[in-house]
N, C-alpha and C positions, 0 to 999 in steps of 0.2 A: 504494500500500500504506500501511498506517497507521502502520508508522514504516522507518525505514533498515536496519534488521537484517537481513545478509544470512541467509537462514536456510538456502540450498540448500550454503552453507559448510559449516555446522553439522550438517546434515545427513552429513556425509562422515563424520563422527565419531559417528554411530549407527549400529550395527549392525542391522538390522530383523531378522536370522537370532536377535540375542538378547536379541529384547522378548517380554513376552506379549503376547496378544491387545489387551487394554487398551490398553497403552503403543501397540500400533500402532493402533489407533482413533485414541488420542493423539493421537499424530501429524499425523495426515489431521485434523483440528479444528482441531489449533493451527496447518495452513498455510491452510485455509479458511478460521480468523477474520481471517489475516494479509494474506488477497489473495493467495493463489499457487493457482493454476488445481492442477486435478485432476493434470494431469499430473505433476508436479512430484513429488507423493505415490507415482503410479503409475511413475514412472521410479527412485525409492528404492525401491519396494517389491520389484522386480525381483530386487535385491541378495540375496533369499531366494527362491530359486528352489524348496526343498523347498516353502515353503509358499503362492509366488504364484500367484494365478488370473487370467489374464487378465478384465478386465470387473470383477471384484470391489471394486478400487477405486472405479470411476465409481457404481456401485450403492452403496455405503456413503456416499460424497460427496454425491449426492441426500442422506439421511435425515440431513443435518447441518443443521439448521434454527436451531441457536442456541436459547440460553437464560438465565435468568438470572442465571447465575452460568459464561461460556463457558470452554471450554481455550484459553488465546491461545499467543502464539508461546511465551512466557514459561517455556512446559512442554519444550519443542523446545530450548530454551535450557539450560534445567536439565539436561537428558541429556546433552547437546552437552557441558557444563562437565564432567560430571561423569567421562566420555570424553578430558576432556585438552584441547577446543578455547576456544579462547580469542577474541576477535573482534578482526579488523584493526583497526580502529576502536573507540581506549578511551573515546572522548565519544559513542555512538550515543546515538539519543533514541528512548528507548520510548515504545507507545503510552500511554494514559490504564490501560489495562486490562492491562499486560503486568506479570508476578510477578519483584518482586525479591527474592531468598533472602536475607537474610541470618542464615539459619540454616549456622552454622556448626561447630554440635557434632559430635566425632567425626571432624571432617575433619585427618589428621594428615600425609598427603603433601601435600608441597610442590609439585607438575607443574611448577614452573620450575626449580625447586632439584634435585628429586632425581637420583642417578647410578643408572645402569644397573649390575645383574650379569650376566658375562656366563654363560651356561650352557655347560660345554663335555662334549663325549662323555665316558665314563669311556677312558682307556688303556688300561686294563686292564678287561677286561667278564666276567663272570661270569654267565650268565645265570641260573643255577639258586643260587647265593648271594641275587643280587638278591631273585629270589622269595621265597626263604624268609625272607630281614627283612623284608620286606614282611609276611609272613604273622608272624611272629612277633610285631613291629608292631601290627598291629591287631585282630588276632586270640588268643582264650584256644586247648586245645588242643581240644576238646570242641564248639569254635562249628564249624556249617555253612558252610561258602564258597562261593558262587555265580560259575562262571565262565564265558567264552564261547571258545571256540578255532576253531571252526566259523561261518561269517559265506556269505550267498548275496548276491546281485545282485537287486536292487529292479526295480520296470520303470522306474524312471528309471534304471538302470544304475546304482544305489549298492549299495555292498559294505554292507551291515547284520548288525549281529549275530544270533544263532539264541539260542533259548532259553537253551539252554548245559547246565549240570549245577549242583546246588543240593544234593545228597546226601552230601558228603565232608567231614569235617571237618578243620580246619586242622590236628592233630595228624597225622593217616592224609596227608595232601598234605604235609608237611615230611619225615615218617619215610621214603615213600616218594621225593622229591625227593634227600633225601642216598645215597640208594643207586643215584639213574640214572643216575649216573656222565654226568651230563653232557646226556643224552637228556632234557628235557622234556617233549618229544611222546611218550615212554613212559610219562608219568606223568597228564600233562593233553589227550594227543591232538593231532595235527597240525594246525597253524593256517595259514592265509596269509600267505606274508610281506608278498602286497603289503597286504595288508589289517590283520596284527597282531592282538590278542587282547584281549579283556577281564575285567575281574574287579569283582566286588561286594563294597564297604567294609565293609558294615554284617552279620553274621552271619544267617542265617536256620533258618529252623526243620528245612529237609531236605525240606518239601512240594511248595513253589515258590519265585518269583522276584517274586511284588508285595510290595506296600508291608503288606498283613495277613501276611506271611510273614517277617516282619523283627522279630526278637526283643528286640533291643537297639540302641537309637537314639544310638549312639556318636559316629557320624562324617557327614558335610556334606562335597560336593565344591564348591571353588572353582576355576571353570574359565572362562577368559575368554581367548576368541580376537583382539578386536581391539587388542591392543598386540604388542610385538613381544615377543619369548622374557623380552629381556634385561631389560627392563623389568616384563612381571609380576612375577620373582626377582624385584628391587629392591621393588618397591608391596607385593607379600608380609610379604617380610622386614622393611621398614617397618612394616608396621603388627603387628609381633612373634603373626601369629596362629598359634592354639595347631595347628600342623600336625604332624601324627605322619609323616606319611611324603610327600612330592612327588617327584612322579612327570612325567617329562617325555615329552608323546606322542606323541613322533615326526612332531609335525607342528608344528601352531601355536601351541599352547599347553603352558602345567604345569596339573599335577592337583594341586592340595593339599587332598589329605585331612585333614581338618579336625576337633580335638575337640571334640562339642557335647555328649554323654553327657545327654541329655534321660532324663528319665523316664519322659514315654508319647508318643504321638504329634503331640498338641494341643500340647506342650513343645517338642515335636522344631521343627514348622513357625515357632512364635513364635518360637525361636532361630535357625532359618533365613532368618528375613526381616529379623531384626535385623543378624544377617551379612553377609546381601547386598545392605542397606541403606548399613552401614558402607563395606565393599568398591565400592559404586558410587559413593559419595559422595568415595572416595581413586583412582579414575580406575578400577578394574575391574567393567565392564562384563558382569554375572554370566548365562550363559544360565537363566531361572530355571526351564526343563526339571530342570535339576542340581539343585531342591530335595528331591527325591522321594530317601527313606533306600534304595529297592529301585536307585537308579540304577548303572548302571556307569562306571566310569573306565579309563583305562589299564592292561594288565597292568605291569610292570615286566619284563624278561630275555626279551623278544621282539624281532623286527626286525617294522618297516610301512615298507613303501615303499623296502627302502635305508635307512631309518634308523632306530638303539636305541629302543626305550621302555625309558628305565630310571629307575632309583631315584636322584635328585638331592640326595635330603639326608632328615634322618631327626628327627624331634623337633628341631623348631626353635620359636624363638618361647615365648612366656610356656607352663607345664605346665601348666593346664585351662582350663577354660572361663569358670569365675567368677573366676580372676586374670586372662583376657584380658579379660571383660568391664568388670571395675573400673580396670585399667589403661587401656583406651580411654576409658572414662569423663571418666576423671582428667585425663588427657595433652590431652585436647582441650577441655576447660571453660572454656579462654579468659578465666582470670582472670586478674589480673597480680600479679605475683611482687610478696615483701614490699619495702617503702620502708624503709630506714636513716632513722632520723630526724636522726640526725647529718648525713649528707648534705644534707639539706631546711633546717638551721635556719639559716643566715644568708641562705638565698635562698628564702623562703616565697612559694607561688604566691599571685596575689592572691585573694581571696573575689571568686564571685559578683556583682557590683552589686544590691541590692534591689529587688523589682518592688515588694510593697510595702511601704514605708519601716516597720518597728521588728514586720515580719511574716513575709515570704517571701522568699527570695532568688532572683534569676533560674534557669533550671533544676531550681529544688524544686519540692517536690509540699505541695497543700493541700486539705485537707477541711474541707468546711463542712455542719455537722450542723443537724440539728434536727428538729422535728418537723412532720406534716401542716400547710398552710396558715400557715406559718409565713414565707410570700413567698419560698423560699431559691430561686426557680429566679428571680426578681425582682431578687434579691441578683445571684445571678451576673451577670447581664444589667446590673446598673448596674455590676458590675467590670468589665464588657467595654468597656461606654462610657466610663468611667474611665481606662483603661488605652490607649483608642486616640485621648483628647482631651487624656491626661493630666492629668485632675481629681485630685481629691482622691476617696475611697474610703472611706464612714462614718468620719471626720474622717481615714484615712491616706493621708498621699502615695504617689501611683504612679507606677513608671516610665511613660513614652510608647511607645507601638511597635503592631505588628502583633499582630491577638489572633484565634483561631478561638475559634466556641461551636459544639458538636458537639453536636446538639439531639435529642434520644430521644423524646422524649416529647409536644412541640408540634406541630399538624398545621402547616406551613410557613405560611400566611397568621397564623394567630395570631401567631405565633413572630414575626416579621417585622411585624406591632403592635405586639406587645410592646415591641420596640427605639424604635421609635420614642413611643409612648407614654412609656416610660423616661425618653428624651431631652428630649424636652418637660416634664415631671414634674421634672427636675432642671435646666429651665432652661438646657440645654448647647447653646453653637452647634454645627450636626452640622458640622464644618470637618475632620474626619477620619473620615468613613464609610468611604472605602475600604481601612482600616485594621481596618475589624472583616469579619470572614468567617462566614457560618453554613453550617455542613451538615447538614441537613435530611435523618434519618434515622428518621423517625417510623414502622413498617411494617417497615425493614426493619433493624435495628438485631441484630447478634448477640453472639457471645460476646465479650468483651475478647480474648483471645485470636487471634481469625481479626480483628477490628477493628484490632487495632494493629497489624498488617504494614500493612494499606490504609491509616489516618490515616499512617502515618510516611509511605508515595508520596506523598499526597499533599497533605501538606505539607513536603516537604525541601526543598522553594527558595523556602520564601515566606516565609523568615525571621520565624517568629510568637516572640513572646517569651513570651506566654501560649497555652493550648491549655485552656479548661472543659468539660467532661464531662457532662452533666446530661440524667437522673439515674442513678449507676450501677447501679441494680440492673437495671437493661434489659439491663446487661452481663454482670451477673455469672456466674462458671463456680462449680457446683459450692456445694456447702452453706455459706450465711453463717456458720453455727455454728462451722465447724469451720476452725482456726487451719493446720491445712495447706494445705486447697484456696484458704483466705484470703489465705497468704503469695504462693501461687502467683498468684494475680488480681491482686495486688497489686504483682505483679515485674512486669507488663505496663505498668502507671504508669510504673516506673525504664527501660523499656525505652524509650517516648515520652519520657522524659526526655534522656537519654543520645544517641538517634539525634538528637532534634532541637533540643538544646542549650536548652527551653523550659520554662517552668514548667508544669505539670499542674492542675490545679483541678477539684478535681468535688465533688458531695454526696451526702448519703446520709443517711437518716429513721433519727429516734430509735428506741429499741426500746419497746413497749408500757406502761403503765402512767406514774403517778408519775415525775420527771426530778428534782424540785427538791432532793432529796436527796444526790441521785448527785455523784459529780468530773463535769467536764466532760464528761473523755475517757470515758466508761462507760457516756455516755447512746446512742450511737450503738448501731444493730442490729445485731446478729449478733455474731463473734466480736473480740476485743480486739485481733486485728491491723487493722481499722479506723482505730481512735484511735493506735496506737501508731505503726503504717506514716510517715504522710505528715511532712513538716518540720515544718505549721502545723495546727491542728487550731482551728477556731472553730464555738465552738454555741452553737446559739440557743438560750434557753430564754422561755417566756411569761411576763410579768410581772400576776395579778391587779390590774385596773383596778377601784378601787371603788368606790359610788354618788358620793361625795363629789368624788373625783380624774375621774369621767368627767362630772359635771355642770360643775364646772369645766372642763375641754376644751371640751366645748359653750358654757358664756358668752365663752370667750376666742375660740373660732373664730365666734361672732357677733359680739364685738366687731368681730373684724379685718375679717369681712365690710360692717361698717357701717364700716368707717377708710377702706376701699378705695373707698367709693360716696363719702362725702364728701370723699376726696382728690382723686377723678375730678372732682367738682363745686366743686372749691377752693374747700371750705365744713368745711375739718378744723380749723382753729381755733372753731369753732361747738360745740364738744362737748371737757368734759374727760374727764382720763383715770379718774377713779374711774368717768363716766357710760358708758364703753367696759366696764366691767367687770362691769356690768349690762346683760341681755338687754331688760331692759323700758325702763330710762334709756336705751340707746343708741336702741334703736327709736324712741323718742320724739325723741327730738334729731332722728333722721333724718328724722321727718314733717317735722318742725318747719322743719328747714332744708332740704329735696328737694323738699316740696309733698307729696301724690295721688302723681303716677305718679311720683317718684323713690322715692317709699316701697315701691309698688307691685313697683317693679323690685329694689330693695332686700331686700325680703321674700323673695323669690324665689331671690336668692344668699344670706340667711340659710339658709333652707331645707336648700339645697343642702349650706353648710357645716355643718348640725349633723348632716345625715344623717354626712357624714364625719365628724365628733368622734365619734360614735356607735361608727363601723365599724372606727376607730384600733385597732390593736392594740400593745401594751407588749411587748417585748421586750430580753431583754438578753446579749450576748455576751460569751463569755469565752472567753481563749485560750489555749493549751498550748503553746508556741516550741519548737525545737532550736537555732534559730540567735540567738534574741534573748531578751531578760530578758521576764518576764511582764508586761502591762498590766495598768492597772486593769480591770473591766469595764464595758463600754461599754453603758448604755440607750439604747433607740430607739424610736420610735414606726413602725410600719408603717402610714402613710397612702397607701394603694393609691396607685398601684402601684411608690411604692418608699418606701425607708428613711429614717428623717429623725433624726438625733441629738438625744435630748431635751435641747437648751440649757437651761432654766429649771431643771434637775435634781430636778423633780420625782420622778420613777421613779427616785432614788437610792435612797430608802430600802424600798421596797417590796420584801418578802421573797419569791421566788417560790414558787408550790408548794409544799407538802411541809418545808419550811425553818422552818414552826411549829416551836415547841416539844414536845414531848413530851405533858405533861401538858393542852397546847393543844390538840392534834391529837386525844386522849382524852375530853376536855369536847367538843369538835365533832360526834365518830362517837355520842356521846353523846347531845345535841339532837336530829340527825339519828334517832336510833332510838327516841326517844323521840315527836318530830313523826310519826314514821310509823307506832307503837304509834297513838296519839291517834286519824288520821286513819282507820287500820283499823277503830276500837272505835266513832270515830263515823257511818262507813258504816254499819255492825249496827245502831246506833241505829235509824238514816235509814229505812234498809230495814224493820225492823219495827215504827217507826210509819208506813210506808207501805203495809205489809201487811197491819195494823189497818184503818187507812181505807179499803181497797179491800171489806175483806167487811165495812164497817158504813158505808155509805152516806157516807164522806167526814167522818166523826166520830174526832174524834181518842182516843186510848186515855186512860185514866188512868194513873195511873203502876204500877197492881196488873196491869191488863192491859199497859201493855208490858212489864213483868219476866216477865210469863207470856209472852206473845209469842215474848220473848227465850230465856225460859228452856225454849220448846218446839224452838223452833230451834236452838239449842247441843244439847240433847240428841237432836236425830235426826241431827248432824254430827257425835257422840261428843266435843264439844267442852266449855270448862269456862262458866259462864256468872255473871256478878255477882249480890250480893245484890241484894234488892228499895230495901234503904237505898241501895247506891251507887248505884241506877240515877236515884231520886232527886234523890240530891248530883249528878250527872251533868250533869239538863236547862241547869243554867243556863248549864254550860263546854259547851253542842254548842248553845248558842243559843236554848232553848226557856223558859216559866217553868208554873208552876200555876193555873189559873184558882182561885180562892179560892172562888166560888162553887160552880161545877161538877165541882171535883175532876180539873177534866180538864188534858189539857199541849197546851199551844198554842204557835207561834213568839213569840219575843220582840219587841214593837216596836223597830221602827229607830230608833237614832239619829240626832239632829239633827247 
């Protein structure tokens, strides 16, 4: 089997009598993903004899073929827990694929802690009192009651209830109760003792007995046979739910009739499932038959079998529905109570240790922003290498340790270049590879949400001190806009945090338009819990390279490419350094002292490196801290495919983006709409001295016929068209001049 977990244990503490259909499919998947033969399935199934069918297991276990996303044991576990079982073995090893909850909202009993109450007969029994709080209880006087007194024998030889009566209202049943002196069966008709009676919570209309015959969605029965009497009491009462009346019935269970006061039906079941969500999650194991508002429960002031159904207790627990609900809320949120700071100051826990030095601290979370093609998945991929050789980090120290890159978006072969590419590019001996981890979810990558239960499995024993992300909107739930569903995608980070003691790192692209303007923090997509959320927040923004600053690049990256041929040829003292700073001096030196093919070969790694000056991109980061003072901003140069700090501090002063002046930015849109007026006016030209020449044999107009030309065409386009003089003043700015003799417009000669 594929791990140790006894499951046929576990098994003992489900009831199959009080799953639905689901939960038992369930079941039969989670012990055939687990290795336990049919049997196993069909010897539990047994345990519900209303509903076993011989053969039906083995037929359902056939069409369990697996898929990609299976039920493992993991499911079989979670009910088992939920039921009070606990496993012999507190160090078992689950498999790769088994589900560890550690949802633990709403769970408020304690199954080791808590005491049993115990339930005992009343002494003194009243039957016809009983009934009437009961009905008083839950019912106004005017509401229809639906009841059962009358029960026949099944062919399986079970006593079941009969329709009943559904026509009497709780007033005309109380008035007549107080005068029959005792007689119920005068009132509600002779019942079974061995069998006992039934009654309906919920009011009805007087028609019938189903769920459209149910007027008012008041009350929810919680009824759960596999613990013992004393113990339901106890887990009830525990968890303070808003019960009007519990009813004990005479068998194996309590009835707690339950306030749920829904509004329509669609209300009714959401609060029902939320109920019996809670309740199974605190060890009661809910039959979820009992959701239905038509169902019956226990009368109260009957005998079954030899023993009372009676009325156990009356309005217990929180008084409605939306106090019980907010109070469970509350009570289980599993936050921790406030700190005295008094207490903490002469004995202050230590901070963190830094992952990276004057950035992040072990355990925090960091965002690194920026925009398209800005290398940020490059970037992460050199912190990974950093972090597991312990390098330096765009000039910041980092811790050394174990680092996962949880990869969204690289199909795995790329991905797994990339690193190595990196590696090489920075020069790093790889002396700690098995230090960095990737997993490779390009395809199948889903919400943050259903992701971080799986990353926490499977990384809680691999002691990672880093954990990158990249890129999250693969993950994201729910509208980036919008600052709630933000906060919430966002608590999944603190949760990766928190289970595994590690820091978080992921990125996420600028939002459209202009950057250079903005704070840092502002430039990122979607809503402003982005920036705000994480400890560290670093973005990139592009730094304009201009003719001047990128033809320089290029003479300095052919220098170096000619230092490195004559260093190779220990012919570096043969060339000074002004003649390195020229593209043509150096080359020359190179023939001079290489010969033919050292130049030859020479030329070739010139080549090479100016394509790269060329392809360089400027960039510069800035950072937003929680835990540390603000840096300067750090320029860099993006020389595929990774980061290079610009030493020379060249890209110090360059302004990025947007960062002009006012008035600067105004004289720009200004050129620009003016070069593009120009270019429009002298298309029109172009075109209708072209249009000329085509119906006059290739003769160019004068300048009467092209104003006509012009002036025939603006006016069939309703458009406005120049005079005859500016089209004149015109020829010489769109390149044309007057022939003196001919009167006519010709192109201008070229110049020399």
């Amino acid at each position: 089997m594929g791990n140790t977990l006894d499951l046929l244990g576990a098994l003992e503490y489900i009831a199959p009598a009080g799953l639905s259909y689901q939960d038992w499919v369930a079941v039969g998947m989670g012990l055939k993903e687990a290795g336990y033969p049919v049997s196993a399935w069909e010897d539990w199934s047994r345990r519900d004899p209303a509903r076993y069918h011989s053969g039906e297991c083995a037929k359902k276990w056939n069409s369990f073929r697996g898929n990609a996303d299976p039920i493992t044991a993991g499911t079989i576990v979670q009910m088992a827990r939920a039921s009070g079982w606990k496993p012999d073995n507190a160090g078992i090893e689950l498999d790769w694929d088994d589900m560890i909850s550690a949802d633990r909202d709403m769970v408020v009993v304690n199954q080791d802690w808590i005491e049993t109450r115990e339930v005992e007969d009343p002494q003194v029994w009243d039957p016809v009192q009983e009934l009437v709080s009961y009905l008083k209880a839950l019912f106004d006087e005017g509401d229809y009651v639906g009841y059962v007194t009358r029960s026949y024998a099944n062919e399986d030889g079970k006593f079941v209830p009969s329709k009943g009566c559904f026509d009497r209202t709780a007033g005309s049943l109380i008035a007549e109760l107080d005068r029959c002196k005792g007689d119920t069966g005068s009132v509600l008709g002779d019942y079974n003792p061995k069998v006992g009676a039934w009654i309906r919570f919920n009011p009805l209309d007087g028609k019938g007995v189903k769920n459209e015959n149910v007027t008012d969605f008041r009350y929810a029965l919680v009824e759960s046979d596999t613990l013992p009497v004393e113990k339901q009491n106890a887990i009830i009462r525990e968890l303070e739910l808003p019960v009007v009346c519990l009813v004990h019935s005479g068998g194996k269970s309590l009835h707690a009739i339950v306030r749920i006061d829904a509004r329509s039906y669609e209300e009714y079941r959401t609060r029902v499932d939320f109920l019996y969500s809670v309740c199974r999650k605190n060890g009661l194991d809910i039959d979820r038959q009992n959701r239905n508002p038509s169902r019956l429960s226990r009368m109260p002031g009957v005998i079954r079998n030899g023993h009372k159904q009676f009325l156990v207790d009356t309005n217990i627990g929180k008084a409605s529905w939306d106090e019980w609900r907010e109070w469970i809320e509350s009570v289980s949120d599993d936050l921790p109570d406030p700190e005295n700071m008094a207490s903490a100051w002469d004995n202050l826990p230590q901070l963190a240790p830094p992952l990276i030095e004057g950035v992040l601290r072990q355990g925090h979370k960091l965002l690194l922003a920026g925009p398209s093609k800005a290398g940020k998945s490059y970037a992460l991929i050199e912190l990974c290498c950093s972090i597991a050789e312990g390098q330096p980090w765009l000039g910041f120290t980092c811790a050394q340790g174990r680092v996962l890159y949880v990869n969204l978006e690289l199909d795995r072969v790329s991905c797994l270049h990339r690193f190595r590419d990196v590696y090489e590019a920075l020069e790093y001996p790889p002396q700690h590879l098995g230090s960095i981890d990737v997993w490779n979810l390009r395809g199948r990558s889903i919400p943050m949400d259903k992701l971080a239960p799986k990353l926490i499995r499977r990384a809680m024993k691999k002691n990672y001190i880093a954990i990158v992300i990249d890129p999250i909107y693969k993950v994201i739930t729910g509208d980036e806009n919008s600052a709630d569903q933000m906060a919430k995608f966002c608590n999944q980070f603190d949760k990766v945090c928190t289970e595994l003691g590690c820091a978080v790192i992921y990125c996420h692209h600028h939002s459209k338009g202009s950057q250079g303007s903005k704070r840092s923090m502002d430039r990122a997509s979607g809503s402003g819990v982005f920036a705000r959320d994480p400890d560290a927040l670093l973005d990139l923004i592009e730094l304009p390279v201009g003719d001047d600053l990128r033809k320089q690049e290029i003479n300095n990256a052919v220098g170096r490419a000619c230092r490195l041929a004559l260093q190779a040829a220990g012919k570096l003292d043969e060339i000074s350094q002004d003649d390195l700073c020229s593209e043509k001096a150096a080359l020359a030196a190179v023939e001079t002292a290489l010969g033919p093919q050292g130049y030859r070969d020479t030329i070739a790694a010139v080549e090479t490196a100016k394509k790269a000056a060329e392809a360089r991109t400027a960039w510069r980061i800035d950072g937003t801290l929680r835990e540390f003072p603000k840096f300067p901003p750090i320029n860099l140069w993006f020389d595929f495919p990774v980061h290079l700090n610009d030493e020379s501090g060249v890209l110090a002063d360059i302004d990025p983006e947007g960062d002009a002046p006012i008035w600067q930015k105004g004289r720009e849109i200004r050129k620009k709409q003016a070069e593009k007026k120009r270019e429009t006016k002298q298309n029109k030209y172009n075109i209708a001295i072209e249009s000329f020449r085509f119906s006059h044999n290739d003769m160019y107009p004068t300048v009467k016929e092209l104003f006509e030309e012009i002036k025939q065409s603006a006016e069939a386009a309703g458009e406005e068209y120049p005079a005859e003089k500016t089209v004149r003043n015109s020829m010489k700015s769109f390149g044309y001049i007057i022939d003196k003799n001919s009167g006519r417009i010709c192109p201008a000669p070229e110049k020399d």
